[in-house]
C-alpha positions in Angstrom: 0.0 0.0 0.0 1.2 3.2 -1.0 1.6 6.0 2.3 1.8 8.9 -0.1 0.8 9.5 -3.5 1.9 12.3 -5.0 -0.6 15.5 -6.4 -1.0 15.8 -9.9 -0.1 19.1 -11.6 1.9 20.6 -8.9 4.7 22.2 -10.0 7.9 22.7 -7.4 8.8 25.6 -6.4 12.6 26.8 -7.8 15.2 26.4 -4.9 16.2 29.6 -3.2 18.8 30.6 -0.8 18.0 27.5 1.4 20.0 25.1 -0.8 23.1 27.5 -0.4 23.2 27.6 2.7 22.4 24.2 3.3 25.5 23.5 1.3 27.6 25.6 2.9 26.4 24.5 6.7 29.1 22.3 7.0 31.8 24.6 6.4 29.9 27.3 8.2 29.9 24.6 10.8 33.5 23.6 10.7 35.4 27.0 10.4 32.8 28.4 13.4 34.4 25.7 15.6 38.1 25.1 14.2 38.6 29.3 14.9 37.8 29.8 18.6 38.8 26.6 19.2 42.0 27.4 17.9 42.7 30.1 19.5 41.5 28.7 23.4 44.3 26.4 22.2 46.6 28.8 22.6 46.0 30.5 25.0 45.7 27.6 26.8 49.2 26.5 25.7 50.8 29.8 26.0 49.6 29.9 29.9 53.2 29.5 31.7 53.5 26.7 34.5 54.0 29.2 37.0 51.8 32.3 36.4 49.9 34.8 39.1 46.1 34.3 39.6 45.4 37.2 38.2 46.8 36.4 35.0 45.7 33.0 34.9 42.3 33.8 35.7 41.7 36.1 33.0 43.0 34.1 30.6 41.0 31.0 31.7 37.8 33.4 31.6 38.6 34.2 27.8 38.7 30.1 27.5 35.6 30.1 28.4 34.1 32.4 26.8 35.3 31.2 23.5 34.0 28.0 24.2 30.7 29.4 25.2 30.6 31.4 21.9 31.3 28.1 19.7 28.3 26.1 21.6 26.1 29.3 20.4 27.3 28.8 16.9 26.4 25.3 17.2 23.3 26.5 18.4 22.6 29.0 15.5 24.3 26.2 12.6 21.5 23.5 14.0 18.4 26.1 13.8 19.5 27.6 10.4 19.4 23.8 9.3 16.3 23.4 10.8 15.1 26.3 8.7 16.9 25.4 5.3 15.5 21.5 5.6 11.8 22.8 6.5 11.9 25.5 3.4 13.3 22.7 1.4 10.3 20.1 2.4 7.8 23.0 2.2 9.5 23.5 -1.8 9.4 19.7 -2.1 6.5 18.4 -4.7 2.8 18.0 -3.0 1.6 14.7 -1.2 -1.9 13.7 -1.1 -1.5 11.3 2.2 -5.4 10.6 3.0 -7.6 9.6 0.1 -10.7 8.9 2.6 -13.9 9.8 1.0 -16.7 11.0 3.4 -19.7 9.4 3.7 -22.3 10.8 2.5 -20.4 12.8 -0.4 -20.5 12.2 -4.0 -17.5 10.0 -5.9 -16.8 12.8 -8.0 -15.3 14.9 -5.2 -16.8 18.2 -3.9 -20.6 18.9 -4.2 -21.8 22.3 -2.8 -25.0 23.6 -1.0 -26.1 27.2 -3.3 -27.3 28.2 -0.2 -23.7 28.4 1.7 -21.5 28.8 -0.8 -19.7 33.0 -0.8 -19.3 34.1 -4.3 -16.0 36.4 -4.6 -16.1 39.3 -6.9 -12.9 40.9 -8.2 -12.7 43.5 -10.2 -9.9 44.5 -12.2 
């Protein structure tokens, strides 16, 4: 049995900015990490043996907060995917996923009552 059939005559929509950055996520990803990283590197590898509080404390701080700032950019990479794949499945081509027909209704698909259908003028 087939879940989903797909809608006939529904054209998909052209891709858009979504596919370029969904492309580009996992460099986005990769350089957002590798730079602060990199740098927390050294100054954790340029901290001496024997160094004051003071100075060690404010380089541990600046640590850190460069490892905070590279969980928020993990943070901000995963909802801009969640953003690009939604766009991308809202682009995709239509489903139909329920072919139940109501009882009561004719085969033939829609049948309306005069009396509560809203006619719609435009004028041009």
């Amino acid at each position: 049995m087939n879940w989903l059939n797909r809608l006939p005559g529904f054209e998909r929509a052209a891709p858009g900015l979504e596919w370029v950055l969904w492309r580009r996520l996992p460099a986005i990803l990769a350089w957002g990490t590798a730079l602060p990283l990199a740098v927390a590197l050294a100054l954790w590898l340029a901290t001496p043996d024997q160094s004051s509080s003071g100075e060690d404390r404010g380089q541990m701080i600046v640590i850190y907060e460069l490892l905070g700032l590279v969980m928020v950019h993990w943070t901000l990479v995963l909802t801009l995917a969640i953003g690009c794949a939604i766009v991308i499945v809202m682009k995709g081509p239509a489903f139909v996923a329920d072919g139940y027909s109501l009882p009561g209704r004719d085969t033939d698909g829609f049948t309306a009552d005069p009396k509560l259908t809203r006619t719609w003028r435009v004028d041009h």
